[in-house]
C-alpha positions as CSV (number, residue, x, y, z in Angstrom):
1,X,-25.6,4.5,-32.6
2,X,-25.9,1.3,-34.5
3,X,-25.8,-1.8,-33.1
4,X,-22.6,-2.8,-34.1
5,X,-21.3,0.2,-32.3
6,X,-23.2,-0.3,-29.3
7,X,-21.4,-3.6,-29.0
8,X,-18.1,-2.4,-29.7
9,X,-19.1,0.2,-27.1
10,X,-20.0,-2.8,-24.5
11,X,-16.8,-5.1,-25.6
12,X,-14.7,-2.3,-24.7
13,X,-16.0,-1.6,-21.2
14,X,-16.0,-5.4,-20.6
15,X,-12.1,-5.2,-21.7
16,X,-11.6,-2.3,-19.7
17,X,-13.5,-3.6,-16.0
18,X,-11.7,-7.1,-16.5
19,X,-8.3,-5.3,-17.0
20,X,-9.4,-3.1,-13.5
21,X,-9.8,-6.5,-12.2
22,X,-7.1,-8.2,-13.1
23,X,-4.9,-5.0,-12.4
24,X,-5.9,-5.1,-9.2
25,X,-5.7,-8.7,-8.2
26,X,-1.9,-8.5,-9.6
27,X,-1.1,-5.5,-7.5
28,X,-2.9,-7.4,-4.3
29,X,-0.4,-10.0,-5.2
30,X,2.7,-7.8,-5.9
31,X,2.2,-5.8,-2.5
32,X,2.0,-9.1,-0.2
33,X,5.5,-10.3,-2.6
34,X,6.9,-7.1,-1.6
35,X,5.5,-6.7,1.8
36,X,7.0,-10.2,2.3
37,X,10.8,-9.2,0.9
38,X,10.6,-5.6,2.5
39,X,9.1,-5.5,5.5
40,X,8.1,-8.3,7.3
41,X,10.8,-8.9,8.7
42,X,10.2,-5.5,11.6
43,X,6.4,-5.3,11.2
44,X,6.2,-9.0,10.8
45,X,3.8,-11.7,9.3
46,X,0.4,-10.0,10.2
47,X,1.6,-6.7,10.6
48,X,1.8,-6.8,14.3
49,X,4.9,-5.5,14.8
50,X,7.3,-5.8,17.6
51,X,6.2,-4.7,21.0
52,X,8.2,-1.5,21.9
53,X,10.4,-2.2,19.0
54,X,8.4,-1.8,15.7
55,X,4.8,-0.7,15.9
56,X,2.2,-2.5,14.2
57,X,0.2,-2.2,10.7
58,X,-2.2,-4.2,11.8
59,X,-5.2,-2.1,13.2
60,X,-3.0,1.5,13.2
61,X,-5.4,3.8,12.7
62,X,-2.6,6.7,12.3
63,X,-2.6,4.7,8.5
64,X,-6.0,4.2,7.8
65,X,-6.8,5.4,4.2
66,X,-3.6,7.4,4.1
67,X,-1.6,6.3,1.5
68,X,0.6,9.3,0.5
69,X,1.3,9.6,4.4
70,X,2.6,5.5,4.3
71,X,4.1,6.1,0.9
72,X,6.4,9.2,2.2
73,X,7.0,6.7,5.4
74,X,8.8,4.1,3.0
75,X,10.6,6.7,0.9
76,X,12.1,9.0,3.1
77,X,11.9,6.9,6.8
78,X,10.6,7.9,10.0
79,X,12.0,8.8,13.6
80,X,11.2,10.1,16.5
81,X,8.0,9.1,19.0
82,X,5.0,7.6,17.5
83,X,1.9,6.6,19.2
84,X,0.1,3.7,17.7
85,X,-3.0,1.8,19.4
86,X,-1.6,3.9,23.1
87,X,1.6,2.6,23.0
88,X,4.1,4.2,22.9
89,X,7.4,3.9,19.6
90,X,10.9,5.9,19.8
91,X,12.5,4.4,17.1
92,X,13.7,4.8,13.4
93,X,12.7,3.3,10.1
94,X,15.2,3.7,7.3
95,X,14.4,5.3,4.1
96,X,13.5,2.9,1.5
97,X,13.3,4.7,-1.3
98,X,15.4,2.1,-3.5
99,X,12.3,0.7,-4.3
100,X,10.2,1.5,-7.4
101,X,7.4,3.6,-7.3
102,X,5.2,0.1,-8.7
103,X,6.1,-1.9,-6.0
104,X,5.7,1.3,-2.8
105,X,2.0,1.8,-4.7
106,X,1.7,-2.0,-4.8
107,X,3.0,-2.3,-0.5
108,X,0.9,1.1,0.2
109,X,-2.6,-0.7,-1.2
110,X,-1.8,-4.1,0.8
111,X,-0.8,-3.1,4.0
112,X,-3.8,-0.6,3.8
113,X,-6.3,-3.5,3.1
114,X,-5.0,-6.1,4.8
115,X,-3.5,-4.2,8.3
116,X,-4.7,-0.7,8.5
117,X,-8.7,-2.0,7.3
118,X,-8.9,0.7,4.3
119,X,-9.5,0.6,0.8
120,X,-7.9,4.1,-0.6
121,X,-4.5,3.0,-2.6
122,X,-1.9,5.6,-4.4
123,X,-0.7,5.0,-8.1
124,X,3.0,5.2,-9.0
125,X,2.8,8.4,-10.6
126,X,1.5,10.1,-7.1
127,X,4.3,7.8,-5.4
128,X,6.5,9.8,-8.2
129,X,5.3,13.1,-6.6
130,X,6.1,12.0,-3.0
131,X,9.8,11.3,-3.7
């Protein structure tokens, strides 16, 4: 490999790690946007939830680096009892599935950093095959 090549070779992995970067920064930013617009409101500003009303992100270990199992949440809902941190939920959440397979990848990575303490995220294609 010339030289030439071997700094094409490096240019292109730079490009390729900053768009990584940059990617992820944006979709940091687009989960807290949507987050904010989608579901604050119930599991509120830190993700603590509602006490015996909505059950917290924040520290649920039942989401902990499961992202298809919070993606399916959003787009198809969930009722019935839940047990999060030993207290106990009998409620509903209403499908979501109106919103773009972007923007559930985009929630599922934030409220798993942020809330839940992971770091394993879903794309919109595997969002795609959740539906």
């Amino acid at each position: 490999m010339t030289n030439v090549n071997k700094f094409k070779s490096g240019l292109v992995a730079s490009a390729v790690a900053a768009i990584a970067v940059f990617s992820g920064a944006a979709n940091a930013d687009a989960g807290a946007s949507v987050y904010q617009k989608n579901c604050m409101a119930c599991h509120q500003a830190a993700g603590q939830g509602m006490a015996g009303v909505f059950p917290p992100l924040a520290g649920n270990s039942n989401i902990t680096d499961k992202p298809a199992y919070i993606a399916e949440t959003i787009v198809k809902g969930k009722s019935g009892k839940v047990v999060v941190n030993g207290a106990e939920y009998n409620g509903m959440m209403p499908p979501m599935a109106y919103m773009s397979d972007a923007d559930i990848a985009a929630v599922v990575a934030f409220v798993n950093k942020n809330f839940a303490g992971g770091s394993k995220t879903i794309s919109a294609e595997e969002v795609k095959s959740v539906r």
